[in-house]
N, CA, C and O of each residue as an XYZ file, in Angstrom:
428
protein
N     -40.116     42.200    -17.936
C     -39.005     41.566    -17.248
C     -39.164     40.055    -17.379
O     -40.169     39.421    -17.057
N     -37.876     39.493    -17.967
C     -38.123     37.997    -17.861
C     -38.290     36.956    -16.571
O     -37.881     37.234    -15.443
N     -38.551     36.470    -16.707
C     -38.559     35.658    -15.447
C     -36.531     34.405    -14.992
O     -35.670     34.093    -15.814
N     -36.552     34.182    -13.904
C     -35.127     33.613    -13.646
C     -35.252     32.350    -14.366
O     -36.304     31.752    -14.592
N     -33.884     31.949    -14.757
C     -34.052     30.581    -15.206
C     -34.527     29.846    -14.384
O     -34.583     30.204    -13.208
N     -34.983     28.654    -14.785
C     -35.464     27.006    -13.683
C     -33.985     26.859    -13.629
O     -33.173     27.197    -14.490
N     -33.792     26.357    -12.591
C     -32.696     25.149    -12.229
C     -33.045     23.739    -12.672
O     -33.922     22.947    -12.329
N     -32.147     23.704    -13.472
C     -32.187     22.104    -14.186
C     -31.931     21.203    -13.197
O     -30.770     21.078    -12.806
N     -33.044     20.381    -12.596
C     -32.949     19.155    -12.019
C     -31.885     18.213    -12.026
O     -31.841     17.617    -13.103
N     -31.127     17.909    -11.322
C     -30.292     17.010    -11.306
C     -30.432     15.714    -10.740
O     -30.820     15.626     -9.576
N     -30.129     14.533    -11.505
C     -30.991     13.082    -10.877
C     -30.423     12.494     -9.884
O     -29.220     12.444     -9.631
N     -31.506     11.937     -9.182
C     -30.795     10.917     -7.694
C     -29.591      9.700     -8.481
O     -28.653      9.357     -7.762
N     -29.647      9.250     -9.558
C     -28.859      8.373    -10.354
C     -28.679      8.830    -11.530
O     -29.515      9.592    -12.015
N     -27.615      8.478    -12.185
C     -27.278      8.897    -13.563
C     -27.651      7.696    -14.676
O     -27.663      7.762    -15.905
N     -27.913      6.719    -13.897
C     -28.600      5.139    -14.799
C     -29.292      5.071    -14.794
O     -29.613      3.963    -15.223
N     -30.773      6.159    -14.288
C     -31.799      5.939    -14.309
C     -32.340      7.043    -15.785
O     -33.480      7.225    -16.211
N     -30.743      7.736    -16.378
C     -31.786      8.292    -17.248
C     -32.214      7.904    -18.641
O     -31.602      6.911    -19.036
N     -32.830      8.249    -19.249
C     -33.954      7.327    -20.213
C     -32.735      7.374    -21.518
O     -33.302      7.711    -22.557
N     -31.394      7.157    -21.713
C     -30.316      7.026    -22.831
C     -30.583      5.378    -23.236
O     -30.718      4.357    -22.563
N     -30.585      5.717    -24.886
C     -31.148      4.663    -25.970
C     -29.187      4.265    -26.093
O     -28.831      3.092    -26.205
N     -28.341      5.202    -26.057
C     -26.636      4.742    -27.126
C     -25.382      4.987    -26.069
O     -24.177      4.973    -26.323
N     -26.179      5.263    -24.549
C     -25.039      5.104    -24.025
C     -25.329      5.073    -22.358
O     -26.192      5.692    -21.734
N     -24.370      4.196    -21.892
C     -25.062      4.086    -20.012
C     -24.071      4.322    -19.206
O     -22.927      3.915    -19.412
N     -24.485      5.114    -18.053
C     -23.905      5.753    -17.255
C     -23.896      5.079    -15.737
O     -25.001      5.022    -15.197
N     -23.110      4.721    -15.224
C     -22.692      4.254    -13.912
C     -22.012      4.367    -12.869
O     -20.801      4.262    -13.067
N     -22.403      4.589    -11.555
C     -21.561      4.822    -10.414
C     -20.511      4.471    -10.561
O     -20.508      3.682    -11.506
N     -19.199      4.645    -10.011
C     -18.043      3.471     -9.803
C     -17.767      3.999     -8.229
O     -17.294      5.122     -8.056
N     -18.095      3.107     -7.072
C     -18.167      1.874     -7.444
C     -19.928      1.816     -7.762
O     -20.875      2.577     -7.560
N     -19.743      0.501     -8.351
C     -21.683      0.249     -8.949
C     -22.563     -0.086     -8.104
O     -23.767      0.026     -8.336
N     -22.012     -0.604     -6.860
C     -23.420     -0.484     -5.850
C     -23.580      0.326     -5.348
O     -24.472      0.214     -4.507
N     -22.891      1.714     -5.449
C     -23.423      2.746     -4.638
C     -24.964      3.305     -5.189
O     -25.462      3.330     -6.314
N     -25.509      3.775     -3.731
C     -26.855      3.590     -3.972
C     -27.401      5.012     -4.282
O     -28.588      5.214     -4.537
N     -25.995      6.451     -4.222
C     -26.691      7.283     -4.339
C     -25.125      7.825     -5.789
O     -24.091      7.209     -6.047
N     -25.533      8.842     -6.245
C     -24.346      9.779     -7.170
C     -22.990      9.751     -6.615
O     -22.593     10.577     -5.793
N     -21.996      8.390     -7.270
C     -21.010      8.913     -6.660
C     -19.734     10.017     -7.539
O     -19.956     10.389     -8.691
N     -18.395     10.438     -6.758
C     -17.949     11.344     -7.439
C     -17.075     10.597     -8.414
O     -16.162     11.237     -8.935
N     -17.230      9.340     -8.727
C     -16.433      8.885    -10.425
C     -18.327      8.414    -11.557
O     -19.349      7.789    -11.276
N     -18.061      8.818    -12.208
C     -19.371      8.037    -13.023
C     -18.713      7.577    -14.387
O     -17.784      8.229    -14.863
N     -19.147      6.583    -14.933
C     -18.611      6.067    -16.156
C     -19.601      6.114    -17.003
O     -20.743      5.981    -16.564
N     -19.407      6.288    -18.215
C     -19.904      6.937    -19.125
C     -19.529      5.708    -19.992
O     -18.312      5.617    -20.153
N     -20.380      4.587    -20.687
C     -20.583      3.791    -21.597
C     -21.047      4.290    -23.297
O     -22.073      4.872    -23.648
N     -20.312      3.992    -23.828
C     -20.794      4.432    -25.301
C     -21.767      2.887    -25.369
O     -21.217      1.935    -24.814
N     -23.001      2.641    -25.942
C     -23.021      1.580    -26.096
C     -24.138      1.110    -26.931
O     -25.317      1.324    -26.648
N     -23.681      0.377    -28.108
C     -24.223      0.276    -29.403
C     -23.623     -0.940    -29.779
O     -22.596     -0.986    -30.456
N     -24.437     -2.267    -29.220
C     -23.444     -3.701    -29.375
C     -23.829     -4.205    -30.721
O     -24.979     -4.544    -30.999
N     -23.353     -4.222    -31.113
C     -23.661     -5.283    -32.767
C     -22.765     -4.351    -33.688
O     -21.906     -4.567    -34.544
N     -23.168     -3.567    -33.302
C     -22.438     -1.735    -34.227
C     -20.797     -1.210    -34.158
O     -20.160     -0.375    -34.801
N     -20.405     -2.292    -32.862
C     -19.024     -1.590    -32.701
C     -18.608     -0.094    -32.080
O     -17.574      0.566    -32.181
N     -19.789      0.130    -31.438
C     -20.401      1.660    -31.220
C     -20.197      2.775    -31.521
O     -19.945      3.792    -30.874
N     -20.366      2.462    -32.998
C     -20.447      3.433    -33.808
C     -21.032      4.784    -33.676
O     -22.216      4.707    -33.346
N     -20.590      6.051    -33.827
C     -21.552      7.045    -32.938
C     -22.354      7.748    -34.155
O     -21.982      7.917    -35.316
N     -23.481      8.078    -33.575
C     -24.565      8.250    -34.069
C     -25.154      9.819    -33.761
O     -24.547     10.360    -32.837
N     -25.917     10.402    -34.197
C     -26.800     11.650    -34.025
C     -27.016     11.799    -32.600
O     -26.769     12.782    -31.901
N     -27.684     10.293    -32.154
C     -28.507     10.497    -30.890
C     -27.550     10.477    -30.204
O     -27.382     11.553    -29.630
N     -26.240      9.141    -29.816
C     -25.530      9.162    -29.297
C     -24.632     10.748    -28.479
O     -24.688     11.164    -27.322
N     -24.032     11.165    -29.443
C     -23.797     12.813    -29.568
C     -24.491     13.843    -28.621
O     -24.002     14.601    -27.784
N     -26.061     13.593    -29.096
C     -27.109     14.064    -28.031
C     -27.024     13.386    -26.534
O     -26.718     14.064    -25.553
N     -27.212     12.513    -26.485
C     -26.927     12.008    -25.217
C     -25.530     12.147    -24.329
O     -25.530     12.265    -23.104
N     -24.486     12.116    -25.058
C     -22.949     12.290    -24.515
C     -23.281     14.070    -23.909
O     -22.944     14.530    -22.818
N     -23.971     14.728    -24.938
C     -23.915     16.261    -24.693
C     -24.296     16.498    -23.178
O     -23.662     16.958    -22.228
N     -25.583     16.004    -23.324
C     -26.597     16.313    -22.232
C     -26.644     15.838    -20.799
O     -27.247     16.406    -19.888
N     -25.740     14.423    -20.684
C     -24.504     14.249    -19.841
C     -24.054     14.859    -19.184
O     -24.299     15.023    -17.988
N     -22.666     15.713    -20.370
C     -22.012     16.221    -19.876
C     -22.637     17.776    -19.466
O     -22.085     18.301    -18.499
N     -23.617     18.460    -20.053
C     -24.514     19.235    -18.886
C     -24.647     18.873    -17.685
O     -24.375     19.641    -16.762
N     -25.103     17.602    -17.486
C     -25.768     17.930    -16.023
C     -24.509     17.345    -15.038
O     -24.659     17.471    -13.823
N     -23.337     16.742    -15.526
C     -22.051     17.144    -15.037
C     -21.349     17.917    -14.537
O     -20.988     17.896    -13.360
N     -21.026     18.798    -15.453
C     -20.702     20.005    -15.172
C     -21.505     20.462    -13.957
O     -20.899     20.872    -12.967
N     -23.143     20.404    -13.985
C     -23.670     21.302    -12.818
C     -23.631     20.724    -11.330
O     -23.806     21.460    -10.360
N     -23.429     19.587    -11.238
C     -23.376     18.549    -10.553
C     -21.847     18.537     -9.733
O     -20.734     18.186    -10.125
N     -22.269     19.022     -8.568
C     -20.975     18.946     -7.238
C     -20.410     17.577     -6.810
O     -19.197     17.432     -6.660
N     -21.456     16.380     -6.577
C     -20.931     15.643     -6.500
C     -19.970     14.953     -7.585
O     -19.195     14.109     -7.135
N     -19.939     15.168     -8.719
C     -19.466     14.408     -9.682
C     -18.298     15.391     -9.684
O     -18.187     16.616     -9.653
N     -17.167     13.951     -9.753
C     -15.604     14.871     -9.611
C     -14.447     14.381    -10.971
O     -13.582     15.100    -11.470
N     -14.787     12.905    -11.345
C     -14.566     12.896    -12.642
C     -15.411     11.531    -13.511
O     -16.238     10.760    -13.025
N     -14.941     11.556    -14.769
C     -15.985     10.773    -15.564
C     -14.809     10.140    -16.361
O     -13.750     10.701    -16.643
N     -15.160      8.944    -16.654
C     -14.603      8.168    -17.295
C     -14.939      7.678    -18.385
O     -15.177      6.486    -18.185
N     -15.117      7.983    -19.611
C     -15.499      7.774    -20.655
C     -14.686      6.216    -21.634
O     -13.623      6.322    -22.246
N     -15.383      5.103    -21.559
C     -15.206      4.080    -22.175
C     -16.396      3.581    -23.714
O     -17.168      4.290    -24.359
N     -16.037      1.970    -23.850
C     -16.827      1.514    -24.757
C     -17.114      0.834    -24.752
O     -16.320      0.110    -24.152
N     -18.375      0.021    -25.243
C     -18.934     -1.471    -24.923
C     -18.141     -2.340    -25.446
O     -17.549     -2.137    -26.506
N     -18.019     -3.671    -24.585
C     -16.976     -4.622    -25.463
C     -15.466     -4.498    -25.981
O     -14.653     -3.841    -25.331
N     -15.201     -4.988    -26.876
C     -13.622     -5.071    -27.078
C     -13.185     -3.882    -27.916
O     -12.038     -3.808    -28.358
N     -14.279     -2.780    -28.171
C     -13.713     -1.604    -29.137
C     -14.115     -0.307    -28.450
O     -14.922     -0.504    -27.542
N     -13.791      0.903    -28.624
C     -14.033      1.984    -28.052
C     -15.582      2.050    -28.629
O     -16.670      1.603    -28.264
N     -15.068      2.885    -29.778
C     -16.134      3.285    -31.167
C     -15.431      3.177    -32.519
O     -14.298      3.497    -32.876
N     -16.172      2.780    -32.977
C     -15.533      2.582    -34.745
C     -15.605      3.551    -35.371
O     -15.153      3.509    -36.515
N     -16.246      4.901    -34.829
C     -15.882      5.411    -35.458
C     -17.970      6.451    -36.054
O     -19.045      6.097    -35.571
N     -17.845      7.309    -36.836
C     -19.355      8.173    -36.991
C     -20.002      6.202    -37.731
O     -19.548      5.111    -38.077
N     -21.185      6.894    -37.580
C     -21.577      5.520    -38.515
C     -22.579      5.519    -39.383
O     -23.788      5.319    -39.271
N     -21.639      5.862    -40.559
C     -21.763      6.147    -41.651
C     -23.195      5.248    -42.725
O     -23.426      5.534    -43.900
N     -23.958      4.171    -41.905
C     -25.166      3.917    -42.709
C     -26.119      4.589    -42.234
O     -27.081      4.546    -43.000
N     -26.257      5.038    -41.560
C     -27.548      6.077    -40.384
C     -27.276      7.118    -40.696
O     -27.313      7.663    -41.799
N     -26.868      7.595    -39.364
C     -26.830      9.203    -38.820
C     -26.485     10.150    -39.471
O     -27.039     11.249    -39.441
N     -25.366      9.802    -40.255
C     -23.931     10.357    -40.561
C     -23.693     10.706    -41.911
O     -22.809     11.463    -42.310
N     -24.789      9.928    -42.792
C     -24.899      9.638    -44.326
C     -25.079     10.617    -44.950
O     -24.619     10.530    -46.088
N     -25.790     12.006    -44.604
C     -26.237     12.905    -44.929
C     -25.322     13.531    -46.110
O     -24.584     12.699    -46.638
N     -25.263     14.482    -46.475
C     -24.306     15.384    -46.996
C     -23.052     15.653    -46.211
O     -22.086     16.279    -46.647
N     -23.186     14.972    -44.667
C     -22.370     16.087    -44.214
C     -22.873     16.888    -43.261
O     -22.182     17.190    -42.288
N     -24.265     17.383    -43.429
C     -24.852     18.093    -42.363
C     -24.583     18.116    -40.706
O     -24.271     18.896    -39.806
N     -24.826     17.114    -40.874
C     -25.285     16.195    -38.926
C     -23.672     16.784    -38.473
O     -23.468     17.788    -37.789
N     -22.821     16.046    -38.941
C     -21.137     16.265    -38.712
C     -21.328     18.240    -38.237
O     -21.251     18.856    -37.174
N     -21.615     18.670    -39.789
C     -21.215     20.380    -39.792
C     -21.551     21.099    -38.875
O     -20.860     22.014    -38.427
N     -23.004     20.673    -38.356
C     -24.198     21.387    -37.524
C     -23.019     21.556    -36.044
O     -23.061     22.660    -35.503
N     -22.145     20.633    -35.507
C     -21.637     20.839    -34.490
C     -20.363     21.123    -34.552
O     -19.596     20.645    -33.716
N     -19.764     22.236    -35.897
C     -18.295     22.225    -35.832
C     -18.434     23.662    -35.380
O     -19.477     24.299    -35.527
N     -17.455     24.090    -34.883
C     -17.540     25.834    -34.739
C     -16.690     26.719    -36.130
O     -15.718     26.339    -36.783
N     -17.550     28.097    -36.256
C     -16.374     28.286    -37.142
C     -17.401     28.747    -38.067
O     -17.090     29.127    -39.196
């Protein structure tokens, strides 16, 4: 017999978690505990925030602990600076064959 799943921990803050391509914030921003809007920063400055492998990973894993998360009632998804995202970014992540893209299409 297997054992029950763990319950995935859910954090006292959503800015405290360890994301390299994108930051997450109360609105309003001094609240001191999870409130129910969080904003969701793409953010990759020099890059135009271009999205990336990791990025992707991080947006995902997000939106996991979202979803499980009562207090959170909606999310606002923006971009650093004067552009959303430019778009996959095509000298990194993205260069492959094709792969990185395919690995997450359904079908």
């Amino acid at each position: 017999m297997t054992p029950p799943p763990q319950p995935i921990p859910l954090p006292d803050t959503y800015s405290s978690l360890p994301n390299k391509q994108i930051r997450i914030e109360n609105h309003p921003q001094n609240a001191s505990g999870v409130t129910p809007i969080q904003v969701l920063t793409l953010y990759r400055p020099g890059k135009h925030n271009a999205f990336t492998g990791t990025m992707m990973e991080e947006v995902e894993r997000a939106f996991q602990l979202f979803d499980l998360d009562d207090r959170v009632k909606c999310i606002v998804v923006t971009g650093h600076g004067r552009i959303f995202c430019a778009g996959a970014d095509l000298e990194n992540s993205f260069r492959q064959t094709g792969e990185a893209i395919n690995d997450h299409r359904d079908g």
